[in-house]
N, C-alpha and C positions, 0 to 999 in steps of 0.2 A: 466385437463391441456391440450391445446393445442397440436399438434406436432410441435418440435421446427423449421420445414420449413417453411421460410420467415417471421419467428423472427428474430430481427436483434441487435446485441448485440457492443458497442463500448468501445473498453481495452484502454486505456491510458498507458503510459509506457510502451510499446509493443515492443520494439526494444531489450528487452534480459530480463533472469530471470523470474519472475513471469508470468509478463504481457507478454512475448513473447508465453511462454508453455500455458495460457488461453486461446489467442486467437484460437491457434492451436486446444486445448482443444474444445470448445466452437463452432469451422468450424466443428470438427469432429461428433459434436453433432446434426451435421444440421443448426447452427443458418450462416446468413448472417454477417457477423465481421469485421468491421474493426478496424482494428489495430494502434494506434493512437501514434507517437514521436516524437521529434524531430527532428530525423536526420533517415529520410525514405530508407535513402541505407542500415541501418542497417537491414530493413526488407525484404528486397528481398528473402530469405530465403519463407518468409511468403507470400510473393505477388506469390512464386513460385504453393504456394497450391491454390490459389484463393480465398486468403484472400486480401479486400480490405485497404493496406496501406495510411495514409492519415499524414503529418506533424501537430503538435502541439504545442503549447508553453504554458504548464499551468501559465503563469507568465504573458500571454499577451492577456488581454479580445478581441480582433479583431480575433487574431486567436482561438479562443476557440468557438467565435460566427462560424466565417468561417465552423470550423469542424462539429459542430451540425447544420449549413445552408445547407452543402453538404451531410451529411446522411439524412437528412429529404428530400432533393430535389431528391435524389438519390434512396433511400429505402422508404422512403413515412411514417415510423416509425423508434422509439429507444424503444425499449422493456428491454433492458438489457445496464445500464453504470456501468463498471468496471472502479471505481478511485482509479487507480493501482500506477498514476504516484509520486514518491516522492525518498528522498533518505537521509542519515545519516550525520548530520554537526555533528562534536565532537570536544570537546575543555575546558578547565575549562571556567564553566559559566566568570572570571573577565577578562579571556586573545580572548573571542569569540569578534569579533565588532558588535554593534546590525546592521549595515546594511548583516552581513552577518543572521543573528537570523531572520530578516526581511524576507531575502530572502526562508530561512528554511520554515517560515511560510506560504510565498506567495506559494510555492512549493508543500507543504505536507498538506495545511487547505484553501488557500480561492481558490485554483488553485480545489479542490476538489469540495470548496463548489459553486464557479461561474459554474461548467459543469452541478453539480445539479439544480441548479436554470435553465438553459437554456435547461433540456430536461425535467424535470417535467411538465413546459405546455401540450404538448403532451402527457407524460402518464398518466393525469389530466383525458386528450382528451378522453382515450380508458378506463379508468377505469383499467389500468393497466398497471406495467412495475415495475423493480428493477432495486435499487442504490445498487450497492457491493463496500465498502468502505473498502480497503485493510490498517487496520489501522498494527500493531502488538501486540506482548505479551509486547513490550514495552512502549501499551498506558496504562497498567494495574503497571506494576514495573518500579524502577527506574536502572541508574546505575551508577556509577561516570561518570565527564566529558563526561556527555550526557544531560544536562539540556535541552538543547533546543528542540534537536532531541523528545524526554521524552515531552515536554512540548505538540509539535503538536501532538504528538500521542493522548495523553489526552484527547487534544481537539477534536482531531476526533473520539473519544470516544462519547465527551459528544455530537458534533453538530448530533452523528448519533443518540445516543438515542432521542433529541429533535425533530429530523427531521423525525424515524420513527411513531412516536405517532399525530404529527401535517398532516402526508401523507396517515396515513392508510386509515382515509375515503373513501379517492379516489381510492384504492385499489391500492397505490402502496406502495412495500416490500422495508424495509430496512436494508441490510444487513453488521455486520461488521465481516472481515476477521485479523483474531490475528494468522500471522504465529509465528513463534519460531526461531529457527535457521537454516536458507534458504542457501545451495549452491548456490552463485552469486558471482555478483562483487560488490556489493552492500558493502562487509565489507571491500573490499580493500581501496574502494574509503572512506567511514569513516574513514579506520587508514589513510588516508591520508591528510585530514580534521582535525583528531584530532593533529597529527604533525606540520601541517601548523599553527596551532591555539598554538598548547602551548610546541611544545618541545623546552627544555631551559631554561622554567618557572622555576614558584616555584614548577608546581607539576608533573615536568619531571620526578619523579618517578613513579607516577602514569600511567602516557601517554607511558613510556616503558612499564609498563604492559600491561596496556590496547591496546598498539595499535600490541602487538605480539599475543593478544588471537585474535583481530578480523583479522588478515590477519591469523589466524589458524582455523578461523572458516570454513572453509571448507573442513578443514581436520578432524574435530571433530568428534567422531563416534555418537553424539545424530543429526550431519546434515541431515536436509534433501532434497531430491530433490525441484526444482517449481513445477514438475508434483502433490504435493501431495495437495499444495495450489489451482493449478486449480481445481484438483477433489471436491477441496472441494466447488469450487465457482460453479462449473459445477452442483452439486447437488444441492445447493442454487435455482440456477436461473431456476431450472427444478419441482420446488417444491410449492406445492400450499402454502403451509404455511411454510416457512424458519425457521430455527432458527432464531434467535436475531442476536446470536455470535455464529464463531465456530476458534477455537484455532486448529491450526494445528501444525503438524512437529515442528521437533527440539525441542524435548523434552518442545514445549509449553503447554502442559494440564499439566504437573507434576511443572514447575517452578511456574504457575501461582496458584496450588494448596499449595506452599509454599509457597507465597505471601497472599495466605487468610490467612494460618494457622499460622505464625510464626506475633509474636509482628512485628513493624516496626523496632524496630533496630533489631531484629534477623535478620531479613531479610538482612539488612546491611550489618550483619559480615557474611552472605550467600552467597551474593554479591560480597563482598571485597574477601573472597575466593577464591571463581571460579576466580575473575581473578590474582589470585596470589600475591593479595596486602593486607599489615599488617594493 
């Protein structure tokens, strides 16, 4: 393996949480970074280290082109894409609208799979580079009033295992990341999502449960830091032969072990437990 000076590695979702702590993670490593979101005053933080911050819009192919036009014109390669960016819609699947499902989709799967597509030419080029596809332990289990959310996960399950076996020739690795349960903002803004969507309904029993465990998920003693997510992509992308998958923090290697092991509905009433519903 290389040394990672002038590798150049590009996080998406980079303005807090995961993708903020990678970047960091991955500058510290020696790799060249930039740090890729929407709204780039959020990274100044990051632009203070000499990480190169860049605006993004995974929902809008111009700018998706733009950003991979401006790292190749600028660093000359993409050796390392982190697609970090996505985030949790909740709501009973009858009370969600499918333009919001749509938008889930565009966000968390083709927002993914359009950045892959435009820097695989280039590591076609060099015979080498990784995709780190930051799917969760939630592309493997379900939960209530998370269909959709659940749905892309899945699918970035399935498009990563199709994508690394059609890639490898070329020598480029495909990696998916299944955190668990992450301190962020990431659960506020779902219980906020899921309210919007269905408190009121019929299954406003549910959505009080559910949306008082994920604004407590970061007070949960199985949370874990983002640092532990980077470390793990950091060894990923340092590694001549990656894992497939690696399950991190928040008690994800253990839930996901009771998801092999228990029938489907065990699993259910697993589920429906933890979140304090009958």
């Amino acid at each position: 393996m290389e040394s990672n000076t002038g590798r150049v590695a590009l996080v998406t979702g980079a303005s807090s949480g995961i993708g903020a702590e990678t970047a960091r993670h991955l500058a510290d490593l020696g790799f060249t970074v930039y740090a890729a979101a929407r709204r780039v005053d959020r990274m100044s933080d990051l632009a203070a280290r000499g990480i190169r911050t860049v605006s993004v819009d995974v929902t809008d192919d111009a700018s998706m082109v733009a950003v991979v036009d401006r790292v190749i014109a600028e660093a000359g390669r993409v050796d390392v894409l982190v697609n970090n960016a996505g985030y949790g819609s909740y709501g009973a699947l009858e009370d969600v609208p499918l333009s919001e499902a749509r938008r889930q989709f565009e966000v968390n799967v083709f927002g993914l799979a359009r950045l892959s597509q435009l820097v695989l030419p280039h590591m076609r080029a060099r015979r080498d580079g990784y995709i780190v596809n930051v799917s969760s332990m939630g592309g493997k289990i379900w939960e209530p009033l998370g269909s959709w959310y659940h749905a892309t996960k899945f699918a970035v399950e399935g498009l990563s295992d199709s994508l690394r076996v059609e890639v490898a020739p070329f020598g480029v690795k495909v990696v998916v990341i299944e955190p668990g349960v992450i301190r962020s903002e990431w659960s506020g803004i779902s219980a906020d999502t899921l309210e919007a969507s269905s408190a009121g309904s019929a299954y406003s029993r549910q959505v009080t449960a559910m949306a008082r465990a994920l604004r407590g998920a970061n007070a949960n003693r199985i949370a874990s830091g983002p640092d532990v997510v980077a470390a793990a992509i950091g060894k990923a992308v340092t590694t001549a032969k990656p894992r497939t998958r690696y399950a991190v923090g928040g008690g994800a290697r253990f839930i996901l072990f009771l998801n092999r092991v228990l029938p489907d509905r065990g699993f259910d009433r697993f589920i429906r437990r933890a979140y304090g519903m009958r």
